[in-house]
C-alpha positions in Angstrom: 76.1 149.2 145.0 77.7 149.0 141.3 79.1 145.5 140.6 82.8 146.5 140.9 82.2 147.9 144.9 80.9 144.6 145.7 83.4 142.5 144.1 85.7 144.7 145.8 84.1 144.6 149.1 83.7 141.1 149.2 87.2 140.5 148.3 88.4 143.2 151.1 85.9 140.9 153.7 87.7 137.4 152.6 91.4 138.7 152.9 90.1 140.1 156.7 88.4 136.9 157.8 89.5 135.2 160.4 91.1 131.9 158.9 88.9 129.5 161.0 85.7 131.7 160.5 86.4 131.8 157.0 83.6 130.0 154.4 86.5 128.3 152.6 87.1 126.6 156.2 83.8 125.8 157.0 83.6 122.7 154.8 85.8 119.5 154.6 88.6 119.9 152.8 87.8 117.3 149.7 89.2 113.8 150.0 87.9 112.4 146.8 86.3 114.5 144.2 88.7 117.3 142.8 87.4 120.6 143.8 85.7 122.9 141.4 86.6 126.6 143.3 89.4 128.0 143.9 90.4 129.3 147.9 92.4 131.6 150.0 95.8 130.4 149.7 96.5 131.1 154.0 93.1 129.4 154.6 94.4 126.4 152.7 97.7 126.0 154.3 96.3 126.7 157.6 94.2 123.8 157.0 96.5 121.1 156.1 99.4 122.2 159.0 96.9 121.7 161.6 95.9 118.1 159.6 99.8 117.5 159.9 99.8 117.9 163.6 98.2 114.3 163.6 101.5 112.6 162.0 102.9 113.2 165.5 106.5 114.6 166.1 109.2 113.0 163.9 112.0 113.4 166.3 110.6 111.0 168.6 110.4 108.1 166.0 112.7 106.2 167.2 111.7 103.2 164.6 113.0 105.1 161.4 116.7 105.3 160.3 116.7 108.2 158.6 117.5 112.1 159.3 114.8 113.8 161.3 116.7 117.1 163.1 118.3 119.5 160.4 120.7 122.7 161.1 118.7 125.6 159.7 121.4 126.7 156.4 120.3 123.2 155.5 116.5 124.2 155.5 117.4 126.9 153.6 119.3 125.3 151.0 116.5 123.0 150.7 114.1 126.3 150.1 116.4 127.7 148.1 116.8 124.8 145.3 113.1 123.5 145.5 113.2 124.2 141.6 116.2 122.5 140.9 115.8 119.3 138.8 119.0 116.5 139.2 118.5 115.3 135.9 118.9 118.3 133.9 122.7 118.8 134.0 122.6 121.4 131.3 120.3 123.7 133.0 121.5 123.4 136.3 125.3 122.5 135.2 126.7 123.6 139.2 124.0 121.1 140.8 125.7 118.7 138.4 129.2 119.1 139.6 128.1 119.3 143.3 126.8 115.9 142.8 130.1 114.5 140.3 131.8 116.0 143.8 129.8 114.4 145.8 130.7 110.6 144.2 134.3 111.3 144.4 134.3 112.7 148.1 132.1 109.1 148.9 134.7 107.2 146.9 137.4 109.0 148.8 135.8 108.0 151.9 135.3 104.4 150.9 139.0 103.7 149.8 138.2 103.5 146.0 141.5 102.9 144.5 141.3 105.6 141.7 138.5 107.9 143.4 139.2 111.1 141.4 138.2 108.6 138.4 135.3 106.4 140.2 131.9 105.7 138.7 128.6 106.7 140.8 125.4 108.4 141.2 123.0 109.9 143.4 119.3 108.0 143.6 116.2 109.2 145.4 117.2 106.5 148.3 119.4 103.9 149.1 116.8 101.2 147.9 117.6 102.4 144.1 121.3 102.5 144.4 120.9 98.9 145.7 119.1 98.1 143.0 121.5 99.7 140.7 124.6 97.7 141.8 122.3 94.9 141.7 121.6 95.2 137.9 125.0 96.1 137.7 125.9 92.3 139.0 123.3 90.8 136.5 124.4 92.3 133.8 128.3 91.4 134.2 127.2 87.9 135.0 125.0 87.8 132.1 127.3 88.5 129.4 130.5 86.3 130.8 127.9 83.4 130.8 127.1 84.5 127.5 130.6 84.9 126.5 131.1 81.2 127.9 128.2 79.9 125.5 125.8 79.4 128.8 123.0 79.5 129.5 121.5 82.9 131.6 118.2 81.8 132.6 118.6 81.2 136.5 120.7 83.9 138.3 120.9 84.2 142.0 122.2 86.6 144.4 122.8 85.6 148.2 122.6 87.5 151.3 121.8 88.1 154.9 118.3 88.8 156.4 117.7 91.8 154.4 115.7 94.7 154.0 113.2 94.6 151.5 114.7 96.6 148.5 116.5 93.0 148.2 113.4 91.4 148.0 111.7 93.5 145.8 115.3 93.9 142.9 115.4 89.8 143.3 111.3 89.6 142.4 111.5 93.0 139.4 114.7 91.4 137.9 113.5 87.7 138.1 116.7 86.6 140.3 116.4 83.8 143.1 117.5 85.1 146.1 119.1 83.1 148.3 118.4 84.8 151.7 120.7 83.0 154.7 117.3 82.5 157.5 118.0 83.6 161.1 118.8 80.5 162.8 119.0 80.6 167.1 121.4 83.2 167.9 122.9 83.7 164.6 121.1 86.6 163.1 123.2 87.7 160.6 125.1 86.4 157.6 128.5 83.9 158.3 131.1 82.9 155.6 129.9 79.3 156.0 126.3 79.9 155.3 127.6 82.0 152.2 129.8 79.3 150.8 126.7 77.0 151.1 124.6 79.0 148.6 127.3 79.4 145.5 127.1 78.0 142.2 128.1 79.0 138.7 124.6 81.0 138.7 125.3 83.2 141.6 126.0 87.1 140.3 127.1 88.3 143.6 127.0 88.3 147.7 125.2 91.5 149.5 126.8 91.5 152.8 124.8 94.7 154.8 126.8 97.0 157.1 123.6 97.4 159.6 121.0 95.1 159.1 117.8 96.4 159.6 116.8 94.0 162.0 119.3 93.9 164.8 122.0 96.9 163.5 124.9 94.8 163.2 127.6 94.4 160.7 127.7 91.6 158.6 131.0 90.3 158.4 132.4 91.8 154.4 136.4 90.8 155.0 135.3 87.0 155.9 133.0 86.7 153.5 135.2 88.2 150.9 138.3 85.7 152.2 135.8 82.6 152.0 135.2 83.4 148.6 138.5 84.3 147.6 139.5 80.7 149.2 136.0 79.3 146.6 137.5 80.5 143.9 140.7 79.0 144.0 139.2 75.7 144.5 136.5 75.8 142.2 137.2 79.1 140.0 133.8 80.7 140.5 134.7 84.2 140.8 131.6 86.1 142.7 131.7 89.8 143.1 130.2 91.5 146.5 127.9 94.7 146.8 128.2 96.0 150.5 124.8 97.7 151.5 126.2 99.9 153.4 122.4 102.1 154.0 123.4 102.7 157.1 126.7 102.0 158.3 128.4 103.5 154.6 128.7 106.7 156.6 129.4 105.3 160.3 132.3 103.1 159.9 134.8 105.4 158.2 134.3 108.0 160.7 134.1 105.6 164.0 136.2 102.6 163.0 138.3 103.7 160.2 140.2 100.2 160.3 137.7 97.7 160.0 137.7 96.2 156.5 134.5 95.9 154.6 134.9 99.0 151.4 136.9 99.2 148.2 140.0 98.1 150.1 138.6 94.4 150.0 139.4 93.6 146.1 136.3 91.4 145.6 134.1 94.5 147.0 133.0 95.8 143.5 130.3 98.6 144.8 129.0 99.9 147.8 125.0 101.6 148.2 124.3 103.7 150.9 121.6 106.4 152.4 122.9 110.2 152.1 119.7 110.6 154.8 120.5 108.7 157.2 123.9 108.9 158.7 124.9 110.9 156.1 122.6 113.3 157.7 120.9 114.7 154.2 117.1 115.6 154.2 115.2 112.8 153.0 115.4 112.0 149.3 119.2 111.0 148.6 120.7 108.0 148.3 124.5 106.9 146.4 125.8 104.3 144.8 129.5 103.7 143.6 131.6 100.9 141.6 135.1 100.4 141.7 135.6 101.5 138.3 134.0 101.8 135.0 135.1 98.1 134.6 131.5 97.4 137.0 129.1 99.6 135.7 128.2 98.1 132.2 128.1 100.3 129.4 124.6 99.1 128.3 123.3 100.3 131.6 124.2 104.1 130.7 121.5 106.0 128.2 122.4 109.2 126.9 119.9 111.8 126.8 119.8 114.9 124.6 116.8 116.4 124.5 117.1 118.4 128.1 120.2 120.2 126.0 123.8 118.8 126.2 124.6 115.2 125.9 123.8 113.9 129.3 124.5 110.0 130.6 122.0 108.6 133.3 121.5 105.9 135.0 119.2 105.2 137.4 115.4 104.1 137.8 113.7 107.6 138.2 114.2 110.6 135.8 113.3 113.8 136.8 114.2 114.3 140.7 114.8 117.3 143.2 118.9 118.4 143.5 118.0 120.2 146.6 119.2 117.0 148.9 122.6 116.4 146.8 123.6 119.9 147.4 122.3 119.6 151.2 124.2 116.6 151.6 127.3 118.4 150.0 126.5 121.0 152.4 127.2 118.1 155.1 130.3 117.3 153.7 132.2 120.3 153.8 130.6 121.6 157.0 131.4 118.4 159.0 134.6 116.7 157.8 135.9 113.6 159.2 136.0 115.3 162.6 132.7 116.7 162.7 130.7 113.2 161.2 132.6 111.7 164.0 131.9 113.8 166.8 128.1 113.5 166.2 128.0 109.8 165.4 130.5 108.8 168.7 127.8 110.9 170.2 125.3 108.8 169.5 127.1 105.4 169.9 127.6 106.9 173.6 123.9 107.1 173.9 122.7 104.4 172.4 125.0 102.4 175.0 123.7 103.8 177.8 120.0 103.4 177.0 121.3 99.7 176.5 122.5 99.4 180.2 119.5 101.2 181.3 116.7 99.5 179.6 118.2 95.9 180.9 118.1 96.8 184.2 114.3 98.5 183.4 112.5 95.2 183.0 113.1 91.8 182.1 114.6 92.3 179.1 117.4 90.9 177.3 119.7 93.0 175.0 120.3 91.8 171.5 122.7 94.5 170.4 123.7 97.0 172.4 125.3 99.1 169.9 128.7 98.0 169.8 130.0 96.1 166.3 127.2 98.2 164.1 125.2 101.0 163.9 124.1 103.1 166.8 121.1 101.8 167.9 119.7 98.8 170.2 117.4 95.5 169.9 115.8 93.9 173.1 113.4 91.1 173.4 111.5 89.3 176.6 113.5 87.3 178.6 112.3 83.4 177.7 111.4 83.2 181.7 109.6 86.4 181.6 106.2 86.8 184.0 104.7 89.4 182.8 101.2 90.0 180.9 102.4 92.2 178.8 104.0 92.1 175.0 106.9 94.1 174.0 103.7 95.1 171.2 101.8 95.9 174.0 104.9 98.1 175.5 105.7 100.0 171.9 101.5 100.8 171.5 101.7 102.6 175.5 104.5 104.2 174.8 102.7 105.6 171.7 100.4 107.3 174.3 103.3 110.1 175.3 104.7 110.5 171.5 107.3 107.7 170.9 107.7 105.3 168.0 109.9 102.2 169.6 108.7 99.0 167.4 107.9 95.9 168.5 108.1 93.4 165.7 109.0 89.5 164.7 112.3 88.5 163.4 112.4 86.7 160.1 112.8 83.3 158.8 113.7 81.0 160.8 113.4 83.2 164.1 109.6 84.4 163.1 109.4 83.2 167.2 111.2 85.9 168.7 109.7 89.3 169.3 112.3 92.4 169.9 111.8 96.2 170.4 115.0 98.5 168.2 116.0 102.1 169.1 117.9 104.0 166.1 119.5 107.1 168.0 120.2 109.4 165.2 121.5 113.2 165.3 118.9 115.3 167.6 118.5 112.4 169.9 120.8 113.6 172.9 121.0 111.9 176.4 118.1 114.2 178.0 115.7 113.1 176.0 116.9 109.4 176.2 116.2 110.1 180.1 112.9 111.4 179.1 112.1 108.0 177.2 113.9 106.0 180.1 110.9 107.7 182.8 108.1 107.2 179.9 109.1 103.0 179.4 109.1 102.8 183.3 105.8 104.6 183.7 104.8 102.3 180.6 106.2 98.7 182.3 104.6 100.1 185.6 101.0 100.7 183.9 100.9 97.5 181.8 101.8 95.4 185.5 99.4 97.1 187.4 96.7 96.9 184.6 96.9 93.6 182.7 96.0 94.3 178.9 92.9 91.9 178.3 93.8 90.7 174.9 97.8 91.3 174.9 98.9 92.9 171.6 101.4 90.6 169.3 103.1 90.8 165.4 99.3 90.2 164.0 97.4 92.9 165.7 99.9 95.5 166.2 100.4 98.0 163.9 103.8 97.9 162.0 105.4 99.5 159.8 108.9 99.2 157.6 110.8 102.3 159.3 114.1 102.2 157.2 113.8 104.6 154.8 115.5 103.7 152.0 
């Protein structure tokens, strides 16, 4: 047989395989030495879905906050703009206004005073646009202490119990941060523990609308009032960034009045997730000032050599525009009405787990989902005779597919141990039944069948779940 008929004929053979009798699947994939062949594209994407089957099903993660059920035209936008790149306004000039829409429609939405003329960007998550009003802060209080002749060497920022984009800005940008500890049932921020921490070197207060911990609403119009009331007796004049990850698109749809956005004067930007209850695909986050005023020239580089004369600011560079259009996508496919219909929806279920679950065991509910997010916290009951852990609880109910966590609170409540349900889009009241039987089932197992070495915050497997 010439050459060419046995090329052929071996090529005809491969493309006729059976994918899981094929050579190229008859080897382990390679882990750590680049490969030196090249393989059947089908036998290669057969071969990492079924690895994917292991991650489990996302729409039973109960620990994460972000968007895990998406309408199909959103898939397909996604598909559809796979090659778009956000920071290359000149090539892609329409994925550029989608996103300048975007900012204003969010400003809108947040009471800016001028939101046709507000300031913003989209990030990659909602832990970058923090970080971006946080420099934002810095470098405001920076140059009026160095307008005053002082001295800029030891800035602080204050907040709540926070998530760990806080931690991590405070530790990159060398800032103390002043975190307000957990302290017996107080597990969120107060005016009073805010006023505590002040001083000339303080660049600004990050209340959070959902702490990641618990899911309630730190209290932004007090703490704005307390420090309106500081400044008039002392003059220090601190700015607050709401991060508003989670409730930045809950509270203006299901409680419109309460006061915590742009209406507050002393709120001078607000962060937040586009994929979590904004309901984007994950990637997307926003962050918007006041005004121009906020966002420090020096902070804004212009770039050129993508064509055009672009401004940027942010701390990645080249990023996919697929989730900024998805998310405008959102935007005029929901409305006011629609965000609220789904949201309300799942308020009304995370309620009802609530009742259920504290009549399920002896549990305690923390936060049943009213005055924050929609979701719900739970720990043991302090007279509790049980051998189980709520660790041991979260790793059984791994057994059927859910992700509830069981982890420790923070400083000064490292003590107490609490389980958190986020019910997001997707999660409707039949499946919260469904988890309802599995946790019963669970609590009955674990009774009948004492774990030998219970499981607890050092041997159980955690994880940060946010998504920012």
């Amino acid at each position: 047989m010439a050459l060419h008929d046995k090329q052929t004929s071996k090529l005809r053979n491969d493309l006729l395989d059976d994918t899981y009798a094929s050579a190229d699947l008859q080897a382990e994939l390679p882990k750590t030495n680049f490969p030196d062949s090249e393989k059947e594209a089908r036998h290669v994407y057969n071969a990492i879905h079924d690895e994917l089957m292991l991650d489990g099903n996302s729409r039973q993660n109960l620990a994460t906050f972000c968007t895990t059920w998406l309408e199909p035209e959103v898939k397909q936008i996604m598909a559809e703009t796979a090659d778009k790149n956000m920071i290359d306004k000149d090539e892609y000039p329409q994925t550029a206004a989608i996103e300048e829409r975007c900012v204003h429609l969010i400003a809108d939405l947040w009471n800016a005073p001028d939101s046709a003329n507000t300031i913003g960007t989209s990030t990659t998550g909602s832990s970058e646009a923090a970080m971006l009003g946080g420099m934002a802060m810095k470098w405001r209080w920076r140059d009026k202490r160095r307008a005053e002749g002082k001295s800029t060497d030891k800035p602080n920022l204050i907040c709540g119990p926070v998530q760990v984009c806080w931690h991590k800005f405070c530790r990159y940008w060398d800032i103390e941060i002043r975190e307000i500890p957990m302290e017996g049932d107080r597990l969120i921020m107060t005016p009073e523990e805010v006023i505590k921490r002040c001083d000339e070197n303080t660049i600004g207060v990050v209340p959070t609308l959902g702490v990641t911990f618990t899911g309630q609403y730190e209290p932004v119009a007090d703490v704005c009032a307390a420090l309106e009331k500081l400044q008039e007796e002392t003059g220090l004049d601190i700015p607050v960034h709401v991060d508003g990850a989670s409730g930045g698109f809950l509270a203006p749809f299901c409680d419109p009045d309460l006061m915590w956005d742009f209406r507050l004067d002393r709120v001078v930007s607000i962060n937040a997730s586009g994929h979590k209850f904004g309901l984007a695909p994950l990637g997307v986050g926003w962050v918007v000032w006041r005004d121009k005023e906020h966002l420090p020239d020096d902070l804004v580089f212009k770039v050129n050599y993508l064509g055009g004369d672009m401004p940027t600011f942010a701390l990645n560079f080249s990023r996919p525009g697929g989730e900024i259009i998805a998310q405008y996508y959102n935007f005029i496919r929901l409305g006011r009405e629609g965000y609220r219909k789904i949201h309300e929806a799942c308020y009304d279920t995370a309620q009802a787990l609530a009742n259920s679950i504290e009549k399920l065991g002896p549990f305690d509910i923390l936060y049943n989902g009213d005055g924050g997010i929609p979701a719900l916290c739970w720990s043991l009951k302090k007279d509790a005779d049980v051998p189980y852990t709520l660790f041991d609880l979260a790793d059984r109910l791994r057994t059927r597919g859910w992700l509830v966590p069981a982890y420790s609170l923070p400083a000064h409540r490292e003590d107490m141990a609490i389980q958190r349900i986020l019910v997001k889009h997707g999660f409707g009241r039949d499946m919260a039944l469904l988890l309802l039987d599995d946790m019963k089932r669970a609590i009955d197992h674990l009774t009948e069948h004492a774990p030998v070495a219970s499981l607890d915050a050092s041997s159980a497997t955690v994880h940060d779940h946010s998504g920012r």
